[in-house]
C-alpha positions in Angstrom: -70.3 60.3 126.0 -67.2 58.9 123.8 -68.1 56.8 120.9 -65.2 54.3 119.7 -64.8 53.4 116.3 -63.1 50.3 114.6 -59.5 51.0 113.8 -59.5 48.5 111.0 -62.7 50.9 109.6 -61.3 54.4 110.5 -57.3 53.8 109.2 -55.7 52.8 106.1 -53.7 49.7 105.9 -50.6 51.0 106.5 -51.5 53.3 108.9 -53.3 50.9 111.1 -50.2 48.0 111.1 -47.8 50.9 112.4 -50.6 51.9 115.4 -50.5 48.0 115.7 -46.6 47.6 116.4 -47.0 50.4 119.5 -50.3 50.0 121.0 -52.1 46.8 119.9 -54.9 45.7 122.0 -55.3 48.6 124.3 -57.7 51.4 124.0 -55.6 55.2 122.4 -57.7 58.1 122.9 -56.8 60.6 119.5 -57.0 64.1 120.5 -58.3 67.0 117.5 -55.9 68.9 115.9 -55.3 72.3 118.1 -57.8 74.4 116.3 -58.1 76.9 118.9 -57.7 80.7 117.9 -55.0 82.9 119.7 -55.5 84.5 123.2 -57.6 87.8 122.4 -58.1 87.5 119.0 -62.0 87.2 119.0 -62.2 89.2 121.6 -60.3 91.9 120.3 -58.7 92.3 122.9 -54.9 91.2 121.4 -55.8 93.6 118.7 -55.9 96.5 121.8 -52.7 95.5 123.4 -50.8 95.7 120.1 -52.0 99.1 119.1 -51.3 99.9 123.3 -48.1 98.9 123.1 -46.6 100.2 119.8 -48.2 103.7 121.5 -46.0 103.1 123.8 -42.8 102.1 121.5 -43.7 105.6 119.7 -44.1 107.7 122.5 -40.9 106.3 123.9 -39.1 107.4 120.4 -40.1 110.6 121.3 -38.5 110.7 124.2 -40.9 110.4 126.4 -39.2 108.8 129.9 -39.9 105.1 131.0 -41.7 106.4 134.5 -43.9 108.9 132.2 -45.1 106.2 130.3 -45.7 104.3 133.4 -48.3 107.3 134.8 -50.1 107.3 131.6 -50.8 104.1 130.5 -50.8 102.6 134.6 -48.4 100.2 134.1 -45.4 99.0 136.2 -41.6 100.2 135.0 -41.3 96.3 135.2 -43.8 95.7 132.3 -43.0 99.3 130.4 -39.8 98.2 130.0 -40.8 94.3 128.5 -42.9 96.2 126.4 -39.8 98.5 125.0 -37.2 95.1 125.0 -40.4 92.8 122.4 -39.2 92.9 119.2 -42.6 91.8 117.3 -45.5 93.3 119.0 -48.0 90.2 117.6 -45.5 88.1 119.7 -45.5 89.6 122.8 -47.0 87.7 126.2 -47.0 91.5 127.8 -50.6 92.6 128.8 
């Protein structure tokens, strides 16, 4: 259930004559701010992939080859390789 308020109770002044010059009359839904948190992070599960993939970066230092890491971690080449090209690991879209 949606509850409306008055604009000329909710704004200031100002505010409210600029909303008037765009939308007077008609109804403006006003989303929230994004407050959502990032994918994973109360799960953990971001927290996994990071530590996961900077294994990987590490082992790969090492010399270990692209298909080896593949086996071990039961990935594809495809997404080994992504995972070697990220530069910032709390960036990457690679799961």
């Amino acid at each position: 259930m949606s509850k409306y308020c008055n604009a000329l109770k909710a704004l200031p002044r100002d505010l409210l004559l600029l909303v008037q010059q765009h939308v007077a009359g008609r109804c403006v839904y006003v989303p929230r701010q994004d407050i959502r948190a990032g994918w994973g992070t109360k799960s953990g599960a971001r927290k996994l992939f990071d530590e996961r993939n900077a294994e990987i970066r590490r082992l790969r230092t090492e010399g270990v080859s692209v298909e080896q890491l593949q086996l071990q971690f039961h990935l594809s080449q495809s997404t080994v390789r992504k995972i070697l090209r990220a530069k910032n690991s709390s960036t990457e879209s690679v799961t």
